[in-house]
N, C-alpha and C positions, 0 to 999 in steps of 0.2 A: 504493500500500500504506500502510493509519496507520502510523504512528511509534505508538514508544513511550516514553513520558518515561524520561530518563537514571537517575533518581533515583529512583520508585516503581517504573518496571519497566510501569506498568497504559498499555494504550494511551493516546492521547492523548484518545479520543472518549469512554473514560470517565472522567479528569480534568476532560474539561469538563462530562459529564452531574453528576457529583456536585458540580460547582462550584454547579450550582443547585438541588441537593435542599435543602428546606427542615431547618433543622435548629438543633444550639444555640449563641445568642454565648458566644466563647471568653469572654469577660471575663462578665458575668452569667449565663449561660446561657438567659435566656428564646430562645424560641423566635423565628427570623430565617433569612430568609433570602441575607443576608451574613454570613460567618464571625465578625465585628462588627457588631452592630446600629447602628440609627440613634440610637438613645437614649446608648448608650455613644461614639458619636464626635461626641457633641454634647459630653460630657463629658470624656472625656482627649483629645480630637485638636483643640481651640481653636489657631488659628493666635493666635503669638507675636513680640514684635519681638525678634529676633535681629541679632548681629552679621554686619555686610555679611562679611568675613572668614573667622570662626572660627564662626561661627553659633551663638555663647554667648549665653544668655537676656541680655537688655538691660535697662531698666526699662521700664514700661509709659509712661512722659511719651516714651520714642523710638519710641514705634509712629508709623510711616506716614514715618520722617525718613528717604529713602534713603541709601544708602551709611554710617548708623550705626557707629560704631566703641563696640568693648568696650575698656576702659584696655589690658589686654595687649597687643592687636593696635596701638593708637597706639603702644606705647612701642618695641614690639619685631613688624615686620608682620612676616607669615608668608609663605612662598610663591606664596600663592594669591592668585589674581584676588578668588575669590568662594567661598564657602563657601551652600551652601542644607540648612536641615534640615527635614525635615516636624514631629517629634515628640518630645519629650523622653525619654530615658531614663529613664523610672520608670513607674509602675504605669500602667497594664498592659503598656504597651509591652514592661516587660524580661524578661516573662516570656514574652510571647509570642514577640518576637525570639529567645530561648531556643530556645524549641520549633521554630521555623523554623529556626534553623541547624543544631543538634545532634540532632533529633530526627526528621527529614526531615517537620515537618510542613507541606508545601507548599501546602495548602489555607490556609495563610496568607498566602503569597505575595502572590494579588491585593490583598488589604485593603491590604497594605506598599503594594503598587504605588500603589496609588488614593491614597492619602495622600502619596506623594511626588511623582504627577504632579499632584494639586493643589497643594502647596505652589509646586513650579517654574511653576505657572501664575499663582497670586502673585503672586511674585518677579517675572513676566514674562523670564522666561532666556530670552537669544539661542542658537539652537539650533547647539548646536557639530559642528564635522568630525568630531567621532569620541567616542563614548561609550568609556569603556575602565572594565573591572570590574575593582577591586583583588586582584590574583593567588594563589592559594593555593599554599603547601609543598607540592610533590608527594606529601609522607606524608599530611598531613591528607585532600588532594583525596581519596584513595586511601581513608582512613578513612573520610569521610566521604558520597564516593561524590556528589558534586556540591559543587558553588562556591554559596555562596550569594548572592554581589553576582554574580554570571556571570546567575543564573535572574533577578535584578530587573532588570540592566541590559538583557538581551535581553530580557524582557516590555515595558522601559519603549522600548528603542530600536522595536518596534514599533508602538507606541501612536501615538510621537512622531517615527514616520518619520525614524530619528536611523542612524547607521553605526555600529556596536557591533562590536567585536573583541577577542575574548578571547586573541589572541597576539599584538598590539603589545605588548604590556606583561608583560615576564616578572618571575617572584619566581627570582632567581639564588642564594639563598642562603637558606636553615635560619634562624629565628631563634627565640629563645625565647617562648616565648606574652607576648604582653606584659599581661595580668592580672596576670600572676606578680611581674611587677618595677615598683618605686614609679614615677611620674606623669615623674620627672625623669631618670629609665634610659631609658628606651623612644625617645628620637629617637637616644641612640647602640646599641641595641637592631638597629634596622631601616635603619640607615648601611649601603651600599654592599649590600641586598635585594635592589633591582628595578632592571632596565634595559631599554633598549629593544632589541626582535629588534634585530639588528644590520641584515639586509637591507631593515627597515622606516624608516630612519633618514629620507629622503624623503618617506615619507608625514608625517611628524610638523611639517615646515618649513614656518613660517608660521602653524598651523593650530590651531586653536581646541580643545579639549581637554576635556574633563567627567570627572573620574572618579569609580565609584560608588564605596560601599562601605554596610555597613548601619547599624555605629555610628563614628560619632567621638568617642573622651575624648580624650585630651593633646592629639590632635592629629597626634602623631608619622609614623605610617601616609601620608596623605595627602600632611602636608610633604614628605615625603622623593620619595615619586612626582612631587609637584608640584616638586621641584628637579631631579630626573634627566629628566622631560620638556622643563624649559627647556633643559636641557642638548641636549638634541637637538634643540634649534631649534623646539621650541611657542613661540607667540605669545603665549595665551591660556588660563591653566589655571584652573579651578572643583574642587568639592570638591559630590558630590549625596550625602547622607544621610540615610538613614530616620530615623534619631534621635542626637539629640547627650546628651552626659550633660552634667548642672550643671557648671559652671567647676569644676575642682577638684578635681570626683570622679572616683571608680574604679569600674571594672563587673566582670561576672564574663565578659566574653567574651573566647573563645579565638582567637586570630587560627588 
């Protein structure tokens, strides 16, 4: 019997017919048949050298230097093994990320995907034991009516024959949107959020780790996951992101 997508409700067999009706880029509108043309991701989707870490724009003399570090991350490292972003938080990106999270427009989804399984091809990422999608508020899920790192990590763990589960990793606790509160609130914001199932505590021992999410600013979101996994005996934790915002800035997304 099709399935039907969690989030449009429309079978599955017409998600994918419409995937390939010819039609217009969100970003110019000419006429394509990728929801982003080719023209436009020649233009805002240029791979960048980023930090190995936090995956903050670097300067262009550190492209190609592996394991590059941004000042922050020397002075003060972060939890993470590894940080990967496809795409910088700004035009077009932010608007289309908009539209994909808050507006169910899922027909964006692939583009996201395509861009971040070419950046991790890249990077050349070692393929970890367990993709894990950064968890939502049960109200939001509710409001929102799907996970938006849940629809990327499962598209992308199939792509990349990866293990994805969206209940290793719980959100235990309500937190305030972190848009709302300055750049320096948000790691004690989302303190003591997320944990791991309790009966999953074996699976996590030893074991290599990825977690998605769509954007990364402070930072906050991911560290705190990335501390609570070491905590249950991950080995090996990364940070996978559609887009990172500039060092410093603020966005308008709602966790």
């Amino acid at each position: 019997m099709e399935t039907q997508h969690a989030a449009t409700g429309k079978p599955a067999w017409v998600e994918r017919v419409l995937m390939r009706c010819p039609g217009q880029c969100a970003v110019c509108r000419a006429w394509s048949t990728a929801r982003v043309c080719a023209d436009c991701l020649l233009r805002y989707a240029r791979p960048a050298p980023r930090c190995w870490t936090c995956a903050a724009r670097l300067p262009p003399e550190l492209s190609g230097r592996r394991e590059a570090k941004c000042g922050r991350c020397l002075r003060e490292p972060p939890p993470l093994d590894r940080t990967v972003a496809a795409l910088d938080y700004s035009f077009p990106w932010d608007g289309l990320l908009q539209h994909y999270k808050f507006h169910q427009a899922l027909d964006l989804r692939e583009t996201l995907l395509e861009r971040l399984h070419q950046a991790l091809s890249i990077a050349q990422v070692e393929p970890p034991d367990w993709l894990l999608p950064v968890p939502l508020a049960p109200e939001r899920l509710k409001e929102r009516g799907y996970n938006q790192s849940y629809e990327l990590a499962r598209a992308l763990a199939r792509r990349r024959k990866l293990a994805c589960d969206a209940h290793l990793l719980l959100r235990v606790r309500s937190t305030t949107q972190q848009a709302r509160l300055p750049l320096q609130e948000r790691g004690h914001n989302v303190k003591q959020a997320f944990a791991v199932e309790p009966a999953r505590l074996a699976d996590l021992r030893g074991s290599h780790v990825a977690v998605l999410d769509d954007v990364m600013t402070s930072g906050a979101t991911v560290f705190e996951i990335a501390r609570v996994l070491r905590q249950a005996g991950a080995a090996h934790v990364e940070a996978w992101v559609v887009a990172r915002t500039p060092e410093g800035g603020s966005d308008s997304i709602r966790r």
